[in-house]
N, C-alpha and C positions, 0 to 999 in steps of 0.2 A: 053436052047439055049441062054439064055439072057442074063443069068449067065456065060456061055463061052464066049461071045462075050465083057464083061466086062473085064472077065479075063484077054485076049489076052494082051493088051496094057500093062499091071500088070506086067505081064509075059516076055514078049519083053523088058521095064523099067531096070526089074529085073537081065535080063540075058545082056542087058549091061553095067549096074552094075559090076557087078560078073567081066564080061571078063576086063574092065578096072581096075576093081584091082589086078585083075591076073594079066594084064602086067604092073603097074605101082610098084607092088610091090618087084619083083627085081632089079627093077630103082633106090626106095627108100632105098631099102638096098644097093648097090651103093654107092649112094650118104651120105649116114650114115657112110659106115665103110671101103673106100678106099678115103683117103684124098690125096690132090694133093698140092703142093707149089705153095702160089701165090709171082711170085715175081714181088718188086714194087723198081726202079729205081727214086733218092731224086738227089736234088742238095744242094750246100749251101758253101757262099763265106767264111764260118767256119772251113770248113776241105783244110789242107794244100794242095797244088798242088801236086798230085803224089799220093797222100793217099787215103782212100777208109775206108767208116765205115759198116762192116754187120752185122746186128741183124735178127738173126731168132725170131721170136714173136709167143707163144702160148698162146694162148688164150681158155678157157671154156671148157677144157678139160670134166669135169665135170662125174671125175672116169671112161673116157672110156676107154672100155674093149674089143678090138678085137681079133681075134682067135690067136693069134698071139704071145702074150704078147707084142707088140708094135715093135717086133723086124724089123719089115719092115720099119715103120717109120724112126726108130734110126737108124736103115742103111744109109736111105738118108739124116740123118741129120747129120751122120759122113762125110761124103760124101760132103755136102756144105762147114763146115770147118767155122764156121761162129766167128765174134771176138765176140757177145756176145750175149747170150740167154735170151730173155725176157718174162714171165709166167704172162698177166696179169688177173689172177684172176683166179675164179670159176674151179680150179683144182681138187676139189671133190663138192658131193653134199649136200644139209641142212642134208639129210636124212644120205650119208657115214657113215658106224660105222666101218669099216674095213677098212684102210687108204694102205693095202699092194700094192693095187695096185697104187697108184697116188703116194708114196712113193718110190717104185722100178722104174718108169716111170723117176721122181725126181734125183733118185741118178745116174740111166743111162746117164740122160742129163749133171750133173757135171763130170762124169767121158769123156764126147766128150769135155767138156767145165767149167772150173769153176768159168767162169764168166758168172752164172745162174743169173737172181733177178728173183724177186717176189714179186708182189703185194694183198692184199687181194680184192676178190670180196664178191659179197651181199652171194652166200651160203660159205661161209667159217663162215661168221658171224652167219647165221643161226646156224649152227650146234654146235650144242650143247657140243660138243667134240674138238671143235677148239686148244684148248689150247693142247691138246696130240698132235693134229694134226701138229700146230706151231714145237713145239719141233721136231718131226720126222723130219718135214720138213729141220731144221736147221741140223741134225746130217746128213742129207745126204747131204749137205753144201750147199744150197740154199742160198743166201743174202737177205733176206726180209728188203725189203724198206719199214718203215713203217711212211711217212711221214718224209723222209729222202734223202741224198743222197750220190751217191758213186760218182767216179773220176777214170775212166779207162783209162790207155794210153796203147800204142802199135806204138814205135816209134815216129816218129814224132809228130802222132795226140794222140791228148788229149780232151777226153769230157766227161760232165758229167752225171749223169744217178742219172733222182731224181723218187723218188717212192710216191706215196698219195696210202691212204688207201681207203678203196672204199667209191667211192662216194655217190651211191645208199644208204646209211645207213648213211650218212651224217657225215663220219669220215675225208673224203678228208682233207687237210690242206694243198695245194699249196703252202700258204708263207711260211709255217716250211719248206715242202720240198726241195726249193728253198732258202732258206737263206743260206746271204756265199756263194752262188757259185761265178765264174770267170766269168763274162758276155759274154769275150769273146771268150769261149769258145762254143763250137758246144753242145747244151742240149737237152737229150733224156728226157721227162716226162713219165713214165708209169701210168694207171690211166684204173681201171675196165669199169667205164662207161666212154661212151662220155659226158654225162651230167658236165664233171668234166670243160669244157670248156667255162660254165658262170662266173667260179671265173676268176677275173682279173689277180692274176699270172701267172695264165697259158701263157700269153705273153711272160712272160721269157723265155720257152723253143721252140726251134727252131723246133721240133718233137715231137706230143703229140701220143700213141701207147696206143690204149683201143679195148676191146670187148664187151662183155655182149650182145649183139643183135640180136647175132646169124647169122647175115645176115636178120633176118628175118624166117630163117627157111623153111617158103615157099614163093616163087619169082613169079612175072606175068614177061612176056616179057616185055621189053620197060618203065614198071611201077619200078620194083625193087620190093624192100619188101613189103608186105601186113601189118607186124602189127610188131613192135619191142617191148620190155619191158619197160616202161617208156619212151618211146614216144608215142603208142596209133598206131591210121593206120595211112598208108603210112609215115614213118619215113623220116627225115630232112637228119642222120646222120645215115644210117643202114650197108654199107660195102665199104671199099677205102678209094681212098684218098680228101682230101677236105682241101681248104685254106680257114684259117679260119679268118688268119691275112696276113695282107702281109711278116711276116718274122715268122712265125707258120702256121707248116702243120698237120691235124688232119690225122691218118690213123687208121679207124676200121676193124678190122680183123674180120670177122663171126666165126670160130673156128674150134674144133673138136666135143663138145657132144652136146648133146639136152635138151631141157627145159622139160618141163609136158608132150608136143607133142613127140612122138622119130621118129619126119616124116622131113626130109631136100629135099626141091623140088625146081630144079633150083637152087638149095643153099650146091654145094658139101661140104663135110669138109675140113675143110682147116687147115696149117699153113704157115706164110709166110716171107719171106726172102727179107728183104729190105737193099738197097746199097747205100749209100750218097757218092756223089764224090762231086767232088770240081768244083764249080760253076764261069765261068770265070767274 
């Protein structure tokens, strides 16, 4: 009797257990494998009166693979029509040894748009096969910014779009990226992590566009994220947008895939479509 009477509590414990992962676990999948567009509306006295700048931004994709082959996404990404496509970082994993898929994802998005970049994150450098990976990447005509930069127009507006390598691995190089540009012109910085935001260049661009964070992964209300990668708990700098300077705006994307965890809580997947008009 004693020994039942122990048990019960065990047992009760046990089976709310069970039932809260029973219903969270459709949640999670969810929030893992139907992404939604965040979109985030910019100002800036750099783009002409009448013009309008859109970047769609992905982010950490990180070889995902839904039932799909992505065709749903790419639907709505034909659909927004955007002037230019930014990939910052973690588009496969350390571990990717078959690149078909991040590669075919790749070539779908130059063929909506061929003004793709791309920046390297921390697993691109992991992986051991980077250099195969690099090459695929460019034949499906991606522009890798590698501590560089390009110069897009589209009518009247003109801006430039500088790329650093990742940060997290300490390849970043803000001032190469940045040298030579036209100051006064409207600058998109791409850059894997936020961290890329204590070098001093980073001032020069009017828009700095990073992931790696994930969001966090998993969210409290009211709190945000519990733990990001190289910030530790509750993070500074985990999803949105944040002024960083008074004439530089940070915006972190949380992404599409997942780190070691494959769990996204209060943390859907995302990618996001940002608008810069002209600021009176």
């Amino acid at each position: 009797m004693v020994v039942q009477e122990t048990l019960r509590p065990v047992l009760k414990i046990s089976l709310i257990v069970l039932v809260c992962v029973g219903l969270l676990t459709p949640y999670i999948y969810f929030e893992n494998n139907f992404p939604y567009i965040a979109r985030v509306n910019l100002t800036s006295g750099k783009i002409p009166p009448g013009s309008a700048l859109t970047i769609l931004q992905i982010t950490d994709f990180h070889n995902w693979r839904p039932d799909d082959r992505h065709e749903k996404l790419l639907d709505q990404i034909r659909a927004l029509r955007p002037d230019v496509i930014v990939i910052t970082g973690d588009l496969v994993d350390r571990k990717t040894a078959d690149f078909t898929n991040a590669w075919y994802f790749a070539k779908e998005l130059v063929k909506i748009n061929p003004h793709t970049y791309f920046v390297y994150g921390n697993h691109e450098w992991a992986n051991k096969r980077l250099k195969i990976f690099a090459i695929g990447l460019k034949d499906c005509g991606v522009i890798i910014l590698n501590n560089e930069h390009a110069v897009y127009s589209l009518g009247q507006l003109t801006v430039n779009i500088c790329g650093v390598n990742d940060p997290v691995t300490w390849r970043a190089n803000p001032d190469k990226a940045t040298a030579g540009i036209n100051p006064d012109l409207f600058t998109v910085l791409l850059a894997h992590a936020p961290s890329v935001i204590k070098r001093p260049a980073v001032g020069r661009a009017d828009l700095v566009l990073c992931g790696h964070t994930h969001g966090g992964q998993i969210r409290l209300p009211l709190i945000g994220a519990v733990w990001a990668s190289n910030q530790g708990l509750f993070p500074a700098y985990d999803k949105g947008v944040y002024q960083i300077a008074p004439h530089t705006t940070l915006y972190v994307d949380s992404g599409l895939g997942t780190g070691v965890l494959p769990i996204r809580f209060l943390d859907r997947s995302q990618i996001s479509l940002l608008t810069v008009t002209h600021k009176q």
